[in-house]
N, CA, C and O of each residue as an XYZ file, in Angstrom:
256
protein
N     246.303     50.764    293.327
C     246.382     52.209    293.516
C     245.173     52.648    294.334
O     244.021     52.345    294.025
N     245.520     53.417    295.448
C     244.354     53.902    296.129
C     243.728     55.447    295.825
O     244.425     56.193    295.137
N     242.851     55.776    296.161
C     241.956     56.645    296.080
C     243.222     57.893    295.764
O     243.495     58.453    294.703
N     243.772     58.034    296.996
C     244.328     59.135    297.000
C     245.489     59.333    295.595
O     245.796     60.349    294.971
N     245.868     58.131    295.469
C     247.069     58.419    294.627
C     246.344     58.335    293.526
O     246.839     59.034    292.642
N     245.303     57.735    293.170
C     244.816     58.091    291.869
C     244.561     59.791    291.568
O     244.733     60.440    290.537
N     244.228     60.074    292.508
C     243.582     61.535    292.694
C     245.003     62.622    292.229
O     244.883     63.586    291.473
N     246.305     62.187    292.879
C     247.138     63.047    292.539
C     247.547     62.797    291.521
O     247.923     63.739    290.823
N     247.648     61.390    290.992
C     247.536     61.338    289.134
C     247.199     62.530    288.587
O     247.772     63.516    288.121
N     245.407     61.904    288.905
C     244.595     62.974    288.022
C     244.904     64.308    288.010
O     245.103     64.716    286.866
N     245.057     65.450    289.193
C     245.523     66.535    289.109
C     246.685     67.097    288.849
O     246.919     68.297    288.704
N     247.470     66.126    288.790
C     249.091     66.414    287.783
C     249.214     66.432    286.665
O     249.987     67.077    285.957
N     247.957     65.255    286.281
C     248.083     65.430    285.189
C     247.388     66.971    284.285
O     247.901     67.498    283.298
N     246.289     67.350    284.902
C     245.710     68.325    284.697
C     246.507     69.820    284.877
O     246.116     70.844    284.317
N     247.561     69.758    285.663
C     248.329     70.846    286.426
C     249.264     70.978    284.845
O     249.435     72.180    284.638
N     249.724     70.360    284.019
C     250.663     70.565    283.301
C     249.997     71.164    281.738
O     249.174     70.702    280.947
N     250.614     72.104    281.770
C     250.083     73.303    280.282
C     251.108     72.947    279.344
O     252.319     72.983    279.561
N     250.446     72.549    278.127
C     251.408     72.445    277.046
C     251.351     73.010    276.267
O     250.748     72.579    275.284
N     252.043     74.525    276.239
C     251.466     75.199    275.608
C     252.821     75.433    274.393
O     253.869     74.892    274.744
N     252.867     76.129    273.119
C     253.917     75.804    272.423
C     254.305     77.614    272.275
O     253.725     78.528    272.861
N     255.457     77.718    271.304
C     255.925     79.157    271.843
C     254.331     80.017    271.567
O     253.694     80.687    272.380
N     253.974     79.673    269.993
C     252.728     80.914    269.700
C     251.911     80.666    270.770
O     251.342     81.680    271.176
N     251.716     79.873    271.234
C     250.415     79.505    272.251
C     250.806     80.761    273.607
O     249.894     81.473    274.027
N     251.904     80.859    274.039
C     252.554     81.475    274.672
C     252.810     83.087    274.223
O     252.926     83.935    275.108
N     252.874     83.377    273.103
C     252.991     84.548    272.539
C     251.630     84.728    272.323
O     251.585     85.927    272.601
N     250.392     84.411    272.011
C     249.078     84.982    272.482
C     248.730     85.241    273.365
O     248.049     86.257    273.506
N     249.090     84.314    274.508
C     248.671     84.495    276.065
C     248.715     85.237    276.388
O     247.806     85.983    276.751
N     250.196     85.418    276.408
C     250.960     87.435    277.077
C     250.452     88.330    275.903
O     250.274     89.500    276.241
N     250.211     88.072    274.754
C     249.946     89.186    274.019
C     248.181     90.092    274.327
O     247.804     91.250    274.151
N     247.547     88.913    274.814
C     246.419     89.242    275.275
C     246.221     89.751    276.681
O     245.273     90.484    276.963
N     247.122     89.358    277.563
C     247.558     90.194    278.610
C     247.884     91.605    278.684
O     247.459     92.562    279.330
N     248.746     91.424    277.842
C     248.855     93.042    277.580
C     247.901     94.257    276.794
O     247.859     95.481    276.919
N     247.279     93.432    276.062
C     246.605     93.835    274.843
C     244.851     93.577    275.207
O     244.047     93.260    274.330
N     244.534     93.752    276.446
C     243.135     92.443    276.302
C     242.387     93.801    275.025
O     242.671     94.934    274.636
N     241.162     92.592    274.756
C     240.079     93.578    274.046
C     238.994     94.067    274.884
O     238.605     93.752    276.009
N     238.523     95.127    273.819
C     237.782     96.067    274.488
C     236.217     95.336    274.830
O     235.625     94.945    273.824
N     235.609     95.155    275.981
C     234.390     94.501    276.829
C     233.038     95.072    275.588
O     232.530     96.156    275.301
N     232.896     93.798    275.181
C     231.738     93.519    274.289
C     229.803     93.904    274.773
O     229.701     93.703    275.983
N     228.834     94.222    274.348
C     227.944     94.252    275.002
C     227.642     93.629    276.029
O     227.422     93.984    277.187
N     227.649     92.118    275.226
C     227.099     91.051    276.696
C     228.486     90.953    277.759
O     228.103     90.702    278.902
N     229.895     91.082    277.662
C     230.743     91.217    279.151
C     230.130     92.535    279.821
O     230.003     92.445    281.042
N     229.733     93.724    279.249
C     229.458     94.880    280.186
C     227.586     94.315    280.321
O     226.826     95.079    280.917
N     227.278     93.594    280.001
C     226.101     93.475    280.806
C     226.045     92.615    281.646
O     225.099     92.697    282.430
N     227.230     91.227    281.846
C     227.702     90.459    282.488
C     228.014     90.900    283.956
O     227.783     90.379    285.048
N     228.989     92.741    283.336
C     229.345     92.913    284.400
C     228.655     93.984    285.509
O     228.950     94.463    286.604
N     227.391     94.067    284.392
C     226.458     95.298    285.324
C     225.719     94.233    286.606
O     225.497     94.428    287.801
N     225.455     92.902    285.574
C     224.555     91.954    286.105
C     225.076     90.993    287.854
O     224.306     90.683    288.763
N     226.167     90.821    287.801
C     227.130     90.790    288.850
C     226.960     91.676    289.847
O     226.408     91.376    290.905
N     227.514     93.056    289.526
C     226.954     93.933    290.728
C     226.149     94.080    291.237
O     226.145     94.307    292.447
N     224.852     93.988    290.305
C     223.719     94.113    291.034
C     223.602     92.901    291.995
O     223.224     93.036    293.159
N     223.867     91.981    291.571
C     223.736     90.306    292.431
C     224.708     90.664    293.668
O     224.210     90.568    294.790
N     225.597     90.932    293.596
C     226.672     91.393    294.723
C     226.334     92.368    295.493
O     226.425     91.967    296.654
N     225.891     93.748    295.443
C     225.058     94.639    295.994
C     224.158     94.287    296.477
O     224.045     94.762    297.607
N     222.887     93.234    296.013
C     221.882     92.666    296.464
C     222.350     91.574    297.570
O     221.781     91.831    298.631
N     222.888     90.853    297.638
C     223.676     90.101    298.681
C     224.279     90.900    299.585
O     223.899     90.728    300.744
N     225.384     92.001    299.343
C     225.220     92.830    300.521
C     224.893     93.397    301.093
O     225.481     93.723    302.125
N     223.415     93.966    300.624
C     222.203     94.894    301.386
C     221.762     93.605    302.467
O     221.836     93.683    303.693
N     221.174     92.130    301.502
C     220.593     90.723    302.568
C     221.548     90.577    303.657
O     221.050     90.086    304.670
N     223.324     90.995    303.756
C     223.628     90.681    304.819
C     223.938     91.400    305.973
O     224.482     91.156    307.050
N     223.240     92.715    305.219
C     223.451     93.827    306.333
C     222.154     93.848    307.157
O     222.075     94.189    308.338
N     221.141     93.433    306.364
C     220.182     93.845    306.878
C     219.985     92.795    308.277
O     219.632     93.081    309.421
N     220.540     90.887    307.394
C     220.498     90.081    308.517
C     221.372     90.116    309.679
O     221.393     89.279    310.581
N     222.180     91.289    309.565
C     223.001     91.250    310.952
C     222.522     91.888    311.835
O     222.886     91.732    313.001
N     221.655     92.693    311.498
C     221.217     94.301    312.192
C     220.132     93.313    313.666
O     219.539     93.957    314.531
């Protein structure tokens, strides 16, 4: 077996979800339902922007 075909093994095998009905009835139920953003996700997500904002001020400034 060469490189490559091992490789598509590996990611087929990884590609396949076995998930059972409840596993499936949480999924979507949390889809629909997510919960409400905990301290640390809203500081996760303050912390992001700022990193993202800060990266787009560095690439405005390096184009100028």
């Amino acid at each position: 077996m060469n490189v490559r075909e091992r490789a598509t093994e590996i990611i087929a095998q990884h590609d396949k979800s076995l998930f059972n009905d409840e596993d499936w009835r949480t999924f979507f139920d949390m889809l629909e339902n997510p919960q409400k953003p905990t301290v640390r996700m809203k500081k996760s997500a303050n912390k992001y922007k700022m990193i993202i904002a800060a990266n787009n001020l560095c690439n405005y400034q390096y184009k100028k």
